[in-house]
Each structure stands twice: as C-alpha cells, then as structure tokens.
TITISE-368951 format. One record per residue (C-alpha): x, y, z; residue in one letter. Coordinates in steps of 0.5 Angstrom, whole numbers, padded with zeros to 4 digits, always signed. Last residue first. Layout:
// TITISE-368951
XYZA;...
//
This chain:
// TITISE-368951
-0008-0044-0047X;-0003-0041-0042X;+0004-0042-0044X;+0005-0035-0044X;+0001-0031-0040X;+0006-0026-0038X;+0009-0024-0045X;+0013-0019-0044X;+0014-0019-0036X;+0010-0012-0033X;+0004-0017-0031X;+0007-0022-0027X;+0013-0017-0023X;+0007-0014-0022X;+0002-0019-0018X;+0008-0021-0014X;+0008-0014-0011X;+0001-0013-0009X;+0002-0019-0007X;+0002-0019+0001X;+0000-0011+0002X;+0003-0014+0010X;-0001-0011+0014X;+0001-0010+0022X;+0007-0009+0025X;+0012-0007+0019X;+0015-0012+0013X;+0021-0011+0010X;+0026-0015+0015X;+0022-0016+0021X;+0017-0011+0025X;+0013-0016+0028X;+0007-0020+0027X;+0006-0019+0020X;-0001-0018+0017X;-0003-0021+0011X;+0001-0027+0010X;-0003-0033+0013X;-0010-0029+0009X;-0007-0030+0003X;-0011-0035-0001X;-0008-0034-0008X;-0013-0036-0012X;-0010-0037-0020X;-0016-0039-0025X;-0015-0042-0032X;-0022-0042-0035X;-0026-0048-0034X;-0032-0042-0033X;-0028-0039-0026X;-0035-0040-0021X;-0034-0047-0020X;-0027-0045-0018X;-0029-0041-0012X;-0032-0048-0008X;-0026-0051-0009X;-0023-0046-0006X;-0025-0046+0000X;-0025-0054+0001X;-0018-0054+0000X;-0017-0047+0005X;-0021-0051+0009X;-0019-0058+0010X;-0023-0058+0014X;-0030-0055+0013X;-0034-0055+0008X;-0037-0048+0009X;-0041-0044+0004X;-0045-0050+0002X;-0047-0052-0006X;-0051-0051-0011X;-0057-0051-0006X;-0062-0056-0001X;-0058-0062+0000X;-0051-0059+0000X;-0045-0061-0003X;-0039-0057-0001X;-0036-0063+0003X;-0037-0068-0003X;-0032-0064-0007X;-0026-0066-0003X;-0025-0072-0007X;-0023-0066-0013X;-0017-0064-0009X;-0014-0057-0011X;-0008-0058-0010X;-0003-0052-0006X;+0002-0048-0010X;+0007-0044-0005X;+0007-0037-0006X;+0013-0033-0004X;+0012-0025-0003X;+0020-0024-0004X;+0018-0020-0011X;+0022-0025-0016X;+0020-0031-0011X;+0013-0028-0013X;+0014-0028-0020X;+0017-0035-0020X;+0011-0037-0016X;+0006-0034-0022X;+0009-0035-0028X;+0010-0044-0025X;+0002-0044-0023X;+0000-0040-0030X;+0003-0046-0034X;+0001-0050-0030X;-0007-0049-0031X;-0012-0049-0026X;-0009-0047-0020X;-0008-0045-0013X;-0003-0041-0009X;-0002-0040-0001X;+0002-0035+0002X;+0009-0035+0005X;+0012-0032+0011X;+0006-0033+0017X;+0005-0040+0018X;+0004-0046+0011X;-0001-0050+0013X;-0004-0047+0020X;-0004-0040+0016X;-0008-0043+0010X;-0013-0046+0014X;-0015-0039+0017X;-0018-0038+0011X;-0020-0032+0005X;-0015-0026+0006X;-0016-0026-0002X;-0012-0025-0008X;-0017-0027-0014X;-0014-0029-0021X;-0017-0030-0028X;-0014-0031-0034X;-0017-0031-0042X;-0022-0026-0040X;-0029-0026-0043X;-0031-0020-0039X;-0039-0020-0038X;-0041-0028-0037X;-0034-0030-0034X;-0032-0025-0030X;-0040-0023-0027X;-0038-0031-0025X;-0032-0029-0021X;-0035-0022-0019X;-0041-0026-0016X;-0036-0032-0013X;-0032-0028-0009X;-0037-0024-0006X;-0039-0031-0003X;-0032-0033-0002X;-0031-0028+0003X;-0037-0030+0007X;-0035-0036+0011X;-0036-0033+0017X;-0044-0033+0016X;-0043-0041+0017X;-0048-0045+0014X;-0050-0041+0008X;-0054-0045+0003X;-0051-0043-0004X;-0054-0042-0011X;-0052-0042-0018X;-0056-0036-0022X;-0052-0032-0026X;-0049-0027-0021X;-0051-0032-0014X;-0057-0033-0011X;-0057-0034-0003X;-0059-0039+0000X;-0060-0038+0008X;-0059-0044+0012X;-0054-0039+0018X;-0058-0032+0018X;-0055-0027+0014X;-0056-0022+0018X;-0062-0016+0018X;-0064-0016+0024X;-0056-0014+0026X;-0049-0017+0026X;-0045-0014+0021X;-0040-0017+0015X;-0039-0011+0011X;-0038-0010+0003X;-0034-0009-0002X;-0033-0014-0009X;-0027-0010-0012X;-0026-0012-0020X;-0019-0010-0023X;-0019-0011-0031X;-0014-0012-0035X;-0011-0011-0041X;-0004-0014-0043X;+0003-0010-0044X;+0004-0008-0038X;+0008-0001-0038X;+0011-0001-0032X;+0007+0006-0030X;+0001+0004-0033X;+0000-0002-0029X;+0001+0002-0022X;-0006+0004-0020X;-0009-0003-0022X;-0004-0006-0018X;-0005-0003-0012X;-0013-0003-0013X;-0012-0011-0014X;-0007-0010-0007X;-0014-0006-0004X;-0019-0011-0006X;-0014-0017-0003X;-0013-0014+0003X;-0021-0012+0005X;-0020-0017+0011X;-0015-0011+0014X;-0021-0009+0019X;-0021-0015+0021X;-0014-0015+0024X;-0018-0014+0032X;-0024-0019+0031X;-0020-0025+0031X;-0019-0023+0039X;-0026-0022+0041X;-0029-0028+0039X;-0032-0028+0031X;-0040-0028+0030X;-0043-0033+0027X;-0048-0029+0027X;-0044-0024+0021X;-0036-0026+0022X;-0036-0019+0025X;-0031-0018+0018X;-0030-0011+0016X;-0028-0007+0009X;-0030-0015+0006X;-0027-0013-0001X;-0024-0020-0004X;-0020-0017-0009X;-0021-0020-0017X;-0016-0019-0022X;-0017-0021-0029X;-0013-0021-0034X;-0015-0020-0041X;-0010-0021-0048X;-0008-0015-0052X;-0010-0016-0060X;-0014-0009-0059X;-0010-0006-0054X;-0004-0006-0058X;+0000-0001-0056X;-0002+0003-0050X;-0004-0002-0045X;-0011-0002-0043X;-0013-0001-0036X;-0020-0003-0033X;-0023-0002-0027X;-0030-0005-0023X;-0033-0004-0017X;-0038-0008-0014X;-0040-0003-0007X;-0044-0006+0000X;-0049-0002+0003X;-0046+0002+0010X;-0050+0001+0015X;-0049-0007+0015X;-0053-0012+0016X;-0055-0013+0008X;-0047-0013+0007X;-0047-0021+0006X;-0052-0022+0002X;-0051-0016-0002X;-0045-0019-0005X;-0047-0026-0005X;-0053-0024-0010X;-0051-0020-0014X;-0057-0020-0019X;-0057-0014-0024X;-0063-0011-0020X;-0060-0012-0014X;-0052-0009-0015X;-0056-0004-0018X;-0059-0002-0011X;-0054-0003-0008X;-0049+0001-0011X;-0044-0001-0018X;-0039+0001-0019X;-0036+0003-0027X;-0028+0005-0029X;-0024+0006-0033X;-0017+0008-0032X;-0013+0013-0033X;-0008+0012-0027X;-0010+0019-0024X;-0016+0019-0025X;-0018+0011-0024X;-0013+0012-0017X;-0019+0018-0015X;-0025+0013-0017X;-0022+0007-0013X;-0021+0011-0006X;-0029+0013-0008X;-0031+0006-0008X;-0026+0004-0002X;-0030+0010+0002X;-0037+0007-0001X;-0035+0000+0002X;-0033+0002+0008X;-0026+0005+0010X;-0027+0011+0016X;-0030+0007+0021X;-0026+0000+0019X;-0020+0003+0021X;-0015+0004+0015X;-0009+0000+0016X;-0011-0005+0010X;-0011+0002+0005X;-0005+0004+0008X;-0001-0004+0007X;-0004-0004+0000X;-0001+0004-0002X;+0006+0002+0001X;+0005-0005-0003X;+0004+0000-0010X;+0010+0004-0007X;+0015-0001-0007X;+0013-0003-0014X;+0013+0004-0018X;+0020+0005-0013X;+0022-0001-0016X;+0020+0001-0024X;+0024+0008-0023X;+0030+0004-0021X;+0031+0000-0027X;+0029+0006-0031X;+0035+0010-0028X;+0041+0004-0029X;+0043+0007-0034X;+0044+0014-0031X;+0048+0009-0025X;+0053+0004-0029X;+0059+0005-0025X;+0054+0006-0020X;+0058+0007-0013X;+0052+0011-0009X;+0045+0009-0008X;+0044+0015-0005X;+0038+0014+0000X;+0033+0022+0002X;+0027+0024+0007X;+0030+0017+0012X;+0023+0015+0014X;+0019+0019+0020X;+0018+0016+0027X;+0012+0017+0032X;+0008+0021+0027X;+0003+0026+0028X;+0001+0030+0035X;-0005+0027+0033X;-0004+0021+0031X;-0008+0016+0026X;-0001+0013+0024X;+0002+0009+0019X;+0010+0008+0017X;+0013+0004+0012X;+0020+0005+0012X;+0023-0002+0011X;+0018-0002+0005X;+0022+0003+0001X;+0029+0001+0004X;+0027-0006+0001X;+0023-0005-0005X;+0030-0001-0007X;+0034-0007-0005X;+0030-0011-0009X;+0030-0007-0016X;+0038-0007-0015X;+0038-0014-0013X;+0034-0016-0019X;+0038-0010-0024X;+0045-0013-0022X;+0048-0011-0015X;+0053-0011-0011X;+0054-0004-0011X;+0048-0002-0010X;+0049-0003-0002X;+0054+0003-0003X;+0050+0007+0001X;+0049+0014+0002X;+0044+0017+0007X;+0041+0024+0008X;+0036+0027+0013X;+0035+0023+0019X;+0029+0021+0022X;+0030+0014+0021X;+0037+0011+0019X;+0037+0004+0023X;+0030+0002+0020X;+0032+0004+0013X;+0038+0001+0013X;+0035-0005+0016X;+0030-0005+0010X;+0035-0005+0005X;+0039-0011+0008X;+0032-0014+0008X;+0032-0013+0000X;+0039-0014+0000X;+0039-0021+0002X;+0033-0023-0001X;+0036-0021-0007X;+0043-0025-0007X;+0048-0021-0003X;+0051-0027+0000X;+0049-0024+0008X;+0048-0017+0007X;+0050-0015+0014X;+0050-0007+0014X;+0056-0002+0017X;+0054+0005+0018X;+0058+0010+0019X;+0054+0017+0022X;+0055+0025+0023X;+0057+0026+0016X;+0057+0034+0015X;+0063+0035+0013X;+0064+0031+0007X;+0071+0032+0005X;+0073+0030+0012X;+0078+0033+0017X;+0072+0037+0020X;+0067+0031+0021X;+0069+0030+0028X;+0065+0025+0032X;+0063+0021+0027X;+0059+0016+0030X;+0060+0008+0030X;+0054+0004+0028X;+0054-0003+0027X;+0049-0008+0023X;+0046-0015+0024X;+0040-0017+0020X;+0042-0020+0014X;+0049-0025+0016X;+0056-0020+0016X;+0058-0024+0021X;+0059-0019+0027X;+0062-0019+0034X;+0061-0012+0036X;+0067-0010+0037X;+0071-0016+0032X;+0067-0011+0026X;+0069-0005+0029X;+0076-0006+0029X;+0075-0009+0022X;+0073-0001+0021X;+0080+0001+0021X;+0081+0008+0022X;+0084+0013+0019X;+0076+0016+0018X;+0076+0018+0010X;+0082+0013+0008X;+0077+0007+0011X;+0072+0010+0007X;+0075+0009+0002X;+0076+0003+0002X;+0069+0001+0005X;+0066+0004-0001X;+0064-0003-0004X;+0064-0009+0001X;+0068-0010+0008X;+0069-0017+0009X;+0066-0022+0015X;+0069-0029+0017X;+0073-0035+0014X;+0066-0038+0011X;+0064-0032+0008X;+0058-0026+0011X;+0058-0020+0007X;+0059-0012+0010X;+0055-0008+0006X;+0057-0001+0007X;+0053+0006+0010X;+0055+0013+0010X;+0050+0017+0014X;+0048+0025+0015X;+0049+0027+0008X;+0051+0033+0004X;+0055+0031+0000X;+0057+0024-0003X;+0065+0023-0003X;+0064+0017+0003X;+0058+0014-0001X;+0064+0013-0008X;+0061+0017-0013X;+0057+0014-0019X;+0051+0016-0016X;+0044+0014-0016X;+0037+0017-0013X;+0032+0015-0007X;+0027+0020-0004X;+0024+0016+0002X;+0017+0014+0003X;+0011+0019+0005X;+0009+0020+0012X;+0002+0021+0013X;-0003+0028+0014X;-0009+0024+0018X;-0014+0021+0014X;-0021+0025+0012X;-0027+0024+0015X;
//
C-alpha cells in the first residue's frame, strides 16, 4: 500500500527588495519586535507605510500587540490597485519577541501557519538575521508547514507554495546558508512523516525498502538483514522482540563517506530505535499508551533522516546509520516475561517486563558496532522510557554520556537547532537494579527509568564514548505550537545535523 499524494514544503527564495517591491505575492509580512517602551515596526514597515498611506501602529493599539513571539495581525488590502504590487490582498505584522534564534525560528513557524493556502509570501523577517537566525527561521516556516494526511479528498490544508525572504542586503551571498536550512528542515519533515505512517503500512520490511530508496538517492551503502540472517549471525534481542509479529523483523545498516578524506575520516555511529509498533508484547499496554505506538520507531526514522542528508551538508566524518526493526506483538509466539535472550556477541538478558523492548534491539546493534564497525562514537536516539517525559516534560529531550566533550557538542548543537537536551547522570548505584539471578542483566530495572534504562544500554557501547538521547518525552507534540504540529515531532533529526556538519564534530573526543 502506497502512501497517499502529500503536501510538499514551501518554496523559499531571498531577494534584496523591500517585501512590499516583491511582485506577484499575496502577502506582505513585517516583524514586529517587543521592547520595554512597547512594540516597534522592524524592516520593511517603512515602505510599506509609503505603499498603504497608512499608519501600521494604529493597527498594532487595535489588537493590543506586544511584539512577543507568537502574536501576529492581519489587515486585508482591500484595493491594491494604487499600489506597485497589485496583486497584494494581505499585510501581516509578526511578533519576533528580541529576534534571537529561537524567536525566529517560531516567528517563522506562525507565518507559515497564518499564511496557508496562499500562493506567495514576502517577508522581511530575514532581515533581522545573522546566518543562525537566517538558518533558524527558514527551519521554521519550513516546519511550521508540515502537514500529513491519509485523506481521500486530499489535504485539509496546504503550505504557503512560495517565501521571499526579502530586504537582503547580503541575499546571493547568503544562498548556501539558505541551502543547507532547507536540508535540515527537510530531513525533520522526512522523520515526522516517517513516524506518522500507520502501523499497518510502515513494518519492518516497509522501513528497509524506505531505507534502500534514501541509500539510492544519497549514495550510500547499504546492507539488511531479514530474519533468518538475523538468526544465523546471532541477534538475539532483535528477533526477540519480533517473534510474534506477522511481520519479521529487519537490521539495516547504512554507510556514508564524506568526499574528501575518507580514509583518515573518523566514524560515527548512529543507531535508531526501530520498533514499527509497540503492543508492549504480554505486557501489553492500556489502550491509551497504545495510540502514539506507531511512532516508536522515531529514532530509526531520525537516523534515516540523518543519513539521507549527510552528503547534502558536506559531513566531514563517516558514518554509519543502523536501524534495528521489529513489531512488539502479542501472540503464541511472544516473548513471555523470564525468558533470556542472547544478544549479538553473546551477553544475555532475562526479560521481566516485554514492554521494555526497545533497549533489546538496542543492545544487538550497539554490540554489532563495536565488534564489526570500529567506531570512535557511538550515539543511539530512542523513543525509550516514559521516565524521561516525567523528569523533563514534553519540550526537552533527555541526553546521556560517556564522555564530556561529546555531552557539551551534543547540547550545543541542539540548542543551535532548537531540539534541547538536557544532560541526564548516569549512576552506577543504580547498577544493582539491572542485576538479574539468572543472566547478564535484567531488561526492566525499574525506577529510576530512564537512568536504569540507559545503564543497561551502556554495557553494550565497548568503554567507547557513547551518547543516548532518550527522546521519548519529545517525540509527539501535543499541540500545533511554534514549529512543531500535532503528533510527531522528528525530535533530533536536526540536532544531529547541526553536529555532524561542523568542521571537526568529534573534537576533544579522545
């Protein structure tokens, strides 16, 4: 089954005119920026002042606006006869708070939400801009216009098809700037749809041909593993946790080199929790967990994101994306709680809990990593625990490391891309709580969670510097707000890439 024909994301182009000298567009929109003694018109309000004859702070008293991200005004253009753009039918005046990233990257996000369905857009947000905002506010409009559907009249609303980011002084020297934001934005869109696909389309075979197509397109390489070689080389806790499903499970492993420097290139590697749909096997969830399971796949699709984007940004270190699939079903064929699996390379688990099954598969394609890959980092993003929306909600995702160096990188990159983590400890007296009587460890240690759950994964990272990002409080969004839409989120698809563009992204990692 074929997914339904989707919205596509805006067009976005720069210009050094003023937004109101822009032809041919619907909608002229200002920033409005919020100061102590009250709102002030930014970039571009001038001239359009001249354009209107008229005084925007009139409207700006009307509606009681501040300037603070989130709030913006329209006044429809009545008669755009007198006016150089005859076509305009729109102004639009656009909070920015004090213009820093974060402020127009949500700016950017209203705009796209206040501005859908029409044709063209120029705005002279950009104007406040250095790259970082620049970057940020095209991730935004971007974003802002996400959409997925599985309608059959189609979608119920479409993006702005066009953005002039208008009165660049800079604007043709700006354009690679621009290039690598859309990479990124898109490579987050890629990870929400990916995570929105239902479960009865999106298995595990389903993924592994959505892989082979983005190894294709980003010439990479690529290898997968079905069941019954999954079997014969040892994966335990991959084909543990899909034995019951219809659908077998998948490993699939992906592999980009940079195109200078291959050779001496240091290796990262990236691991995406896969699980396609999680029942919590026979410790099976309650209805209501169950409706967002379709999305527990979030970190397999964020590393695909990555992957397929890594060229495109010119990373400059290789690295290989590994995508352990699987269902978590219920049937004859369940894993039942006390079961002990053998992981890849021989350590053991004893199951207690068969809702614990993300750090299973986890643990097969860390280990597989360490013994076959010879990596100098390793990182796995994971819808993982409930623990970690209970320590830190649903705006901030959870970040453990080995290494210090690899923590500060990471955070930074994140605040960079507005995906924060927050750097969680990992706590060695917690150790006890993984032990188990009968294997190498148990699967469900128990509270604290998110700490215990990623105790249990570091046994597998080798003593290499390791990063978990326990994502699972920032994976689906409860509410349209700022960037992110309804549902799920692609959390850390664009942290990962504003990592791995940088120059040299493992420094200071021994």
């Amino acid at each position: 089954m074929g997914l339904p024909v989707q919205v596509s994301p805006p067009q976005v182009d720069l210009s050094d005119l003023a937004p109101s000298a822009v032809p041919n567009v619907d909608v002229v929109a200002v920033p409005v920026l919020a100061d102590e003694h009250g709102p002030t018109l930014g970039p571009g309000s001038a001239e359009l002042v001249d354009e209107l004859g008229e005084d925007l702070f009139a409207l700006l008293d009307a509606a009681s606006m501040t300037g603070k991200v989130g709030e913006a005004v329209d006044r429809v253009v009545l008669d755009s006869s007198g006016l150089s753009n005859t076509g305009l039918r729109e102004v639009l005046l656009v909070g920015v708070g004090a213009g820093t990233s974060d402020d127009l990257r949500r700016a950017g996000a209203v705009l796209a939400r206040r501005t859908r369905g029409r044709v063209s857009v120029a705005t002279s947000l950009g104007a406040l801009c250095d790259d970082g905002g620049l970057r940020a506010l095209v991730e935004g409009i971007v974003l802002g216009s996400f959409e997925f559907h599985w309608r059959s009249g189609g979608a119920q609303t479409k993006p702005v098809e066009r953005v002039v980011l208008a009165g660049l002084v800079d604007a043709d020297a700006r354009k690679d700037v621009l290039a690598r934001a859309l990479v990124v934005a898109r490579a987050g869109w890629s990870a929400r749809t990916l995570a929105l696909v239902p479960s009865n389309v999106k298995n595990p075979a389903w993924m592994a041909e959505q892989a082979a197509e983005v190894a294709a397109s980003a010439q990479l390489g690529i290898k997968t593993w079905d069941e019954k070689a999954l079997a014969a080389d040892g994966f335990g806790g991959i084909l543990g946790v899909g034995q019951a499903s219809a659908s077998p499970p998948r490993l699939v492993r992906l592999d980009y080199s940079p195109r200078r420097g291959a050779r001496k290139a240091r290796h990262v590697v990236l691991v995406g929790k896969g699980i396609t749909f999680d029942s919590g096997g026979l410790s099976i969830k309650p209805r209501d967990a169950m409706m967002t399971m379709k999305r527990d796949m979030t970190g397999a699709g964020v590393v695909l994101s990555v992957l397929g984007a890594l060229r495109e940004v010119d990373c400059p270190v290789r690295v290989t994306g590994l995508l352990p699939l699987a269902e978590n079903a219920v049937g004859g064929r369940s894993m039942r709680p006390g079961d002990v699996i053998t992981h890849y390379g021989g350590r053991t688990t004893e199951v207690t809990n068969t809702d614990a099954e993300g750090r299973l598969v986890l643990g097969d394609a860390l280990a597989y990593a360490v013994a076959e890959l010879e990596p100098d980092v390793l990182v796995d993003v994971a819808t993982l625990t409930g623990a970690i929306k209970t320590a830190l909600g649903q705006r901030t995702g959870g970040l453990f490391a080995t290494d210090d160096a690899l923590a500060g990188t990471l955070r930074a990159a994140s605040l960079s891309a507005g995906e924060p983590l927050w750097r969680m400890p990992l706590v060695a007296d917690y150790e006890e709580r993984i032990a188990s009587k009968v294997a190498d460890a148990d699967n469900a240690g128990g509270v604290p969670g998110a700490i215990t759950a990623a105790l249990f994964l570091q046994h597998f990272t080798g003593g290499l510097p390791w990063a978990h990002l326990d994502i699972a409080s920032v994976g689906d969004s409860p509410s349209d707000e700022f960037e992110y839409t309804k549902g799920a989120t692609g959390f850390g698809a664009r942290a990962l890439l504003h990592w791995l563009e940088q120059r040299e992204p493992l420094a200071g990692v021994v």
